[in-house]
Backbone as JSON Lines, residues from 0, in Angstrom:
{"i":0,"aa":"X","n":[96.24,118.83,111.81],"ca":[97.4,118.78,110.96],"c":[98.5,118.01,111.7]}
{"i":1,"aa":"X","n":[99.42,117.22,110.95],"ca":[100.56,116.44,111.67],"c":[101.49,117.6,111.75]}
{"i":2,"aa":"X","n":[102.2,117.14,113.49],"ca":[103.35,117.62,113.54],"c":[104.65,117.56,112.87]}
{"i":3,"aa":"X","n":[104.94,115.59,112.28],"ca":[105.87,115.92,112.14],"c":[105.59,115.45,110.31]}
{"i":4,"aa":"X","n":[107.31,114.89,109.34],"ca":[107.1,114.84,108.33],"c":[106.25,113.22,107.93]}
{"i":5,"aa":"X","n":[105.26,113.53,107.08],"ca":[104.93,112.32,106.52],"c":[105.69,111.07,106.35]}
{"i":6,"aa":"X","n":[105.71,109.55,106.23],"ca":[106.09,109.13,106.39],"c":[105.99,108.27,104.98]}
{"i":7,"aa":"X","n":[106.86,107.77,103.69],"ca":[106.39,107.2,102.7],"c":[107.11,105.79,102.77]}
{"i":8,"aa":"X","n":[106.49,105.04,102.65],"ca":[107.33,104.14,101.76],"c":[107.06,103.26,100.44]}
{"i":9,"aa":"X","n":[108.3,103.58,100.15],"ca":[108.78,103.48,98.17],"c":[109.72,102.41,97.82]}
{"i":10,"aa":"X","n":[109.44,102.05,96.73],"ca":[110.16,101.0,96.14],"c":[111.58,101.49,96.24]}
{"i":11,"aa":"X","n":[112.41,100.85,96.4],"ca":[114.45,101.04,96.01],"c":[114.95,100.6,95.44]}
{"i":12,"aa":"X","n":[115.68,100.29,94.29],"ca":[116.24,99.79,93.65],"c":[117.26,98.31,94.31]}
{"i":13,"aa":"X","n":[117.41,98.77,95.62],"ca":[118.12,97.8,97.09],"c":[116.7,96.96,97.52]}
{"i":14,"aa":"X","n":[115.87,97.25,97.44],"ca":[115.08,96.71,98.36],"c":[113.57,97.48,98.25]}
{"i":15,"aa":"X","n":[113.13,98.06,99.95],"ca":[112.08,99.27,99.53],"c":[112.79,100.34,101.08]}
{"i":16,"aa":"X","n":[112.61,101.33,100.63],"ca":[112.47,102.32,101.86],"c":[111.79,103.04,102.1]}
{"i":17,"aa":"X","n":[112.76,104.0,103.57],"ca":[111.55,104.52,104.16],"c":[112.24,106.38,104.0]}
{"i":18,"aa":"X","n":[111.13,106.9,103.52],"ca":[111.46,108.49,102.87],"c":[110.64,109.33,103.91]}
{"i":19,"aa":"X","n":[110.99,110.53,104.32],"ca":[110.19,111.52,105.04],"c":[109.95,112.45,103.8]}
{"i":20,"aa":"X","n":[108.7,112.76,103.78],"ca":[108.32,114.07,102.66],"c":[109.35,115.01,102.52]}
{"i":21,"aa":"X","n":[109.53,115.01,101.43],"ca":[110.36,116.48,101.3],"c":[111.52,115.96,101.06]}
{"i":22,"aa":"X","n":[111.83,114.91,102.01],"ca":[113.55,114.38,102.05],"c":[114.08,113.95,100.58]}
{"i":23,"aa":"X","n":[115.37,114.05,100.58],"ca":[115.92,114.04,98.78],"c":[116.4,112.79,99.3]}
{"i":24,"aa":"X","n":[117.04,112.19,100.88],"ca":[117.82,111.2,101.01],"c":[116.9,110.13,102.32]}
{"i":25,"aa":"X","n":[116.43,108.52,101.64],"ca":[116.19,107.71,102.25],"c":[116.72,108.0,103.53]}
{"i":26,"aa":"X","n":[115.62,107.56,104.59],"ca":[115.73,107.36,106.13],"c":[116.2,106.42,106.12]}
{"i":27,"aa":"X","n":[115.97,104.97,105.7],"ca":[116.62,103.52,105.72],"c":[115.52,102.9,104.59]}
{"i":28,"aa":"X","n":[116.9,101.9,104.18],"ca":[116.56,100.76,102.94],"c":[116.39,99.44,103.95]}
{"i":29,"aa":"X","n":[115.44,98.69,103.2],"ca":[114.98,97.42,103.88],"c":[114.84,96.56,102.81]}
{"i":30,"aa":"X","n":[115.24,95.07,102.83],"ca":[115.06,94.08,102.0],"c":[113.6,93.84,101.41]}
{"i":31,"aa":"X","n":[112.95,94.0,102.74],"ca":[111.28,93.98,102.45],"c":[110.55,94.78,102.65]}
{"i":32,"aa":"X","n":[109.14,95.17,102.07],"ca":[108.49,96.04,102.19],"c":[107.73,96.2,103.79]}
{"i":33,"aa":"X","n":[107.53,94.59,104.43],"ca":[107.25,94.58,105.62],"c":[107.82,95.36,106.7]}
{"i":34,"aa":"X","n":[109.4,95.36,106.61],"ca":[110.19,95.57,106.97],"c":[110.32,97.59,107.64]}
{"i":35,"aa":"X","n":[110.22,97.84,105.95],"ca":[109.95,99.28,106.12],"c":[108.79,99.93,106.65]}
{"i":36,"aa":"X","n":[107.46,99.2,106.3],"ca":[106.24,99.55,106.78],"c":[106.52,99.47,108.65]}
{"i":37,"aa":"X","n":[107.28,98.97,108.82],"ca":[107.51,98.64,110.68],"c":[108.26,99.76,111.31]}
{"i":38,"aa":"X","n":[109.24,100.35,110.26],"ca":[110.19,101.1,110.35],"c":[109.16,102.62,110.55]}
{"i":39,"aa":"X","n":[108.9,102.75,109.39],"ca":[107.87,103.99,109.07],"c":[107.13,104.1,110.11]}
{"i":40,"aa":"X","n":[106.37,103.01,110.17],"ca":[105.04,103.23,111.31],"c":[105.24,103.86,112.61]}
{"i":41,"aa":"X","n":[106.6,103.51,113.09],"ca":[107.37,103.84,114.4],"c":[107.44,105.48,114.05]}
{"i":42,"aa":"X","n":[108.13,105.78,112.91],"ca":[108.62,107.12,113.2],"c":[107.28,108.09,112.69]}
{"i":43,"aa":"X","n":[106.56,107.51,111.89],"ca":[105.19,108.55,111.77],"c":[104.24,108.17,113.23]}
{"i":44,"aa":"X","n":[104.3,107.07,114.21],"ca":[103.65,107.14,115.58],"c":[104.33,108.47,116.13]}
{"i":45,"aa":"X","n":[105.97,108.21,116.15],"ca":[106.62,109.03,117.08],"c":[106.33,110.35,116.5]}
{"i":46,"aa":"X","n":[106.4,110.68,115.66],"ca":[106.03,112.42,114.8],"c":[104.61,112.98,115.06]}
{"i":47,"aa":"X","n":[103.8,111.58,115.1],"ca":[102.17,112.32,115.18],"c":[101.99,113.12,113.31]}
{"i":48,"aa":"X","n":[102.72,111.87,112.58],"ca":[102.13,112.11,111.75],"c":[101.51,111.02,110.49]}
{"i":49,"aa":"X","n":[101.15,111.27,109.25],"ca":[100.79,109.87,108.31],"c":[102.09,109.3,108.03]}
{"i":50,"aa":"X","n":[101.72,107.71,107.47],"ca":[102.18,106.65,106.99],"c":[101.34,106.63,105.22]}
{"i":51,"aa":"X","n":[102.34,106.65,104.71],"ca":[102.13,106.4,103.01],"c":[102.43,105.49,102.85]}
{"i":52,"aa":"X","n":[101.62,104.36,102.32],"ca":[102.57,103.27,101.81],"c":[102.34,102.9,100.44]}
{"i":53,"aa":"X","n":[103.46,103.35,99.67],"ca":[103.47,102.88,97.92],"c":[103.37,101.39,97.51]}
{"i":54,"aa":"X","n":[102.31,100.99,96.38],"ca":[102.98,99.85,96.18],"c":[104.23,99.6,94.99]}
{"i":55,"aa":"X","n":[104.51,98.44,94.46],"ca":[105.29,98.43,93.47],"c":[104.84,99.27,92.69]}
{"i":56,"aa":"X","n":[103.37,99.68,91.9],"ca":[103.84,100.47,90.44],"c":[104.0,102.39,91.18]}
{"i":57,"aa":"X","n":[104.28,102.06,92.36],"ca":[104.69,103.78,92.68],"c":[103.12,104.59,93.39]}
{"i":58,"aa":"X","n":[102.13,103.72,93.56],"ca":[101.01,104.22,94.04],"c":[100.62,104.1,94.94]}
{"i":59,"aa":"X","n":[100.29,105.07,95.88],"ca":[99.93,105.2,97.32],"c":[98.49,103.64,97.49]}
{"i":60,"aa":"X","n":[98.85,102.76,98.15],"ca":[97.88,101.23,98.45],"c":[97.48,101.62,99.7]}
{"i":61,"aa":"X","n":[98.09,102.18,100.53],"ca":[97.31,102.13,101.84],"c":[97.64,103.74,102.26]}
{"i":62,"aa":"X","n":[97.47,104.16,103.45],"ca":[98.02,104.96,104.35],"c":[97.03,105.11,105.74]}
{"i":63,"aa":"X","n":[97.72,105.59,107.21],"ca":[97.64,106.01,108.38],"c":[98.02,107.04,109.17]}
{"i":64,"aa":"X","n":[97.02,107.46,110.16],"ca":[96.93,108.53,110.43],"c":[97.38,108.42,111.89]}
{"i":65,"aa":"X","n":[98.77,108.94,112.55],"ca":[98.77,108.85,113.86],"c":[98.85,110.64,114.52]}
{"i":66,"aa":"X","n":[98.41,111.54,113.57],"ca":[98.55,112.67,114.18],"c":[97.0,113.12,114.82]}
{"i":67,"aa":"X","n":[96.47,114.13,114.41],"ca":[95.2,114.65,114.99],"c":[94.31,114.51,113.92]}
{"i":68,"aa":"X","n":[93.51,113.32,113.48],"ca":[92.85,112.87,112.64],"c":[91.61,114.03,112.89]}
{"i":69,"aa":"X","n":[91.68,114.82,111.41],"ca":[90.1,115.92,111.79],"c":[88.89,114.92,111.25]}
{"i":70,"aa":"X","n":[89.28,113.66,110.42],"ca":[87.74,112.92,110.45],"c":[88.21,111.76,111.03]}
{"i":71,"aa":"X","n":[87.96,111.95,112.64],"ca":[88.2,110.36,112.99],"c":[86.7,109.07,112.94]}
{"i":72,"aa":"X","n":[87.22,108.41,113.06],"ca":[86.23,107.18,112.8],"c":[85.39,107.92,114.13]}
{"i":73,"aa":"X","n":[84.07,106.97,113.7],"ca":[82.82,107.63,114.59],"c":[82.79,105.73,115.27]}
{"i":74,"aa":"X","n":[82.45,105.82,116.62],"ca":[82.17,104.26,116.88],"c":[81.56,104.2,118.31]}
């Protein structure tokens, strides 16, 4: 299980940002979605927890796992 809060990012009406689960108020707005995905990634590394990433119609396109993955890749 991750320690800390999930990490989303969502379209903004500004731009796109970056939301912690639960949170009612954006972590930070970014012009680009690149932008935020860089932002996010940092603070779900630093939490040890997932990265959500929405696309435009509001639907989870990707996500990452930096906490204690219970199915990690086999290699």
């Amino acid at each position: 299980m991750s320690k800390g809060k999930n990490q989303h990012v969502v379209r903004h009406a500004d731009g796109w940002a970056v939301r912690g689960a639960g949170n009612e108020q954006v972590t930070q707005i970014t012009d680009t979605q690149r932008e935020a995905i860089q932002i996010a990634r940092e603070i779900a590394q630093n939490q040890q927890s997932e990265l959500l990433i929405h696309g435009r119609n509001g639907r989870i396109r990707e996500r990452d796992s930096f906490g204690n993955d219970p199915f990690p890749p086999k290699g």
